[in-house]
N, C-alpha and C positions, 0 to 999 in steps of 0.2 A: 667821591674818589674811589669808593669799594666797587664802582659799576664799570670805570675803569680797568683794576685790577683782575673782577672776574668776567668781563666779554673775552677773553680768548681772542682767536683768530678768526671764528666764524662771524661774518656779518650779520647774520640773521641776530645774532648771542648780544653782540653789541645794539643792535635798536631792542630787542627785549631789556638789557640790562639798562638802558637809558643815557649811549654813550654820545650821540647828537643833543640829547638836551643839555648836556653839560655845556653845551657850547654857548648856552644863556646864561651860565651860572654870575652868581654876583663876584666871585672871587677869580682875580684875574689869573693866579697857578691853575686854578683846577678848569679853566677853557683854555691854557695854557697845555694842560695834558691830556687834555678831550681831543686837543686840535692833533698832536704829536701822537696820540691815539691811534687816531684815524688814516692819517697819513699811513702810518708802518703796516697799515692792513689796506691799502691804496682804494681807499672810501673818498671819493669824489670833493664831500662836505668837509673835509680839511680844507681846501682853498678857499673856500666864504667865510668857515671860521677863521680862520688867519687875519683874512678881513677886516674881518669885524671887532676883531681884538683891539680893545682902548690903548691909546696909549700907554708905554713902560713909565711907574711911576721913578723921579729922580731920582738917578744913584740906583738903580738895576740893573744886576750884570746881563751880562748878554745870554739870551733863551735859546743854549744850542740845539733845545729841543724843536724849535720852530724849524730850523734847516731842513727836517726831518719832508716838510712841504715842499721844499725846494724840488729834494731830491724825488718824491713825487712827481711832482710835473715834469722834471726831468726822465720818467719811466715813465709815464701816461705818454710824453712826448716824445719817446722812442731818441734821449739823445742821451 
């Protein structure tokens, strides 16, 4: 989670700081905020983490952090 916090906005910062591999972690929040990460600095590898994301275990609220890809593709997508 702290490689999260300190990638900044440069993408070079974020693959040094190790914010793609998050996207393997075993804990479902922390590729939960790898993926929401990635997205807000419009890094491609938000939409395969998304993905790949297991199912929300029962009785999880809803991760408005994930929209955050939405709204990506929606910018990538020019709409």
């Amino acid at each position: 989670m702290a490689a999260l916090l300190s990638a900044g906005a440069d993408p070079d910062a974020r693959d040094e700081h190790g914010t793609p591999a998050l996207l393997d972690d075993a804990s479902r929040p922390v590729r939960v905020s790898a993926v929401h990460g990635l997205a807000r600095h419009d890094d491609e590898r938000c939409v395969e983490g998304a993905r790949r994301l297991p199912p929300a275990p029962p009785g999880t609220s809803y991760e408005y952090d994930l929209d955050e890809v939405w709204r990506y593709e929606r910018r990538r997508d020019g709409r």
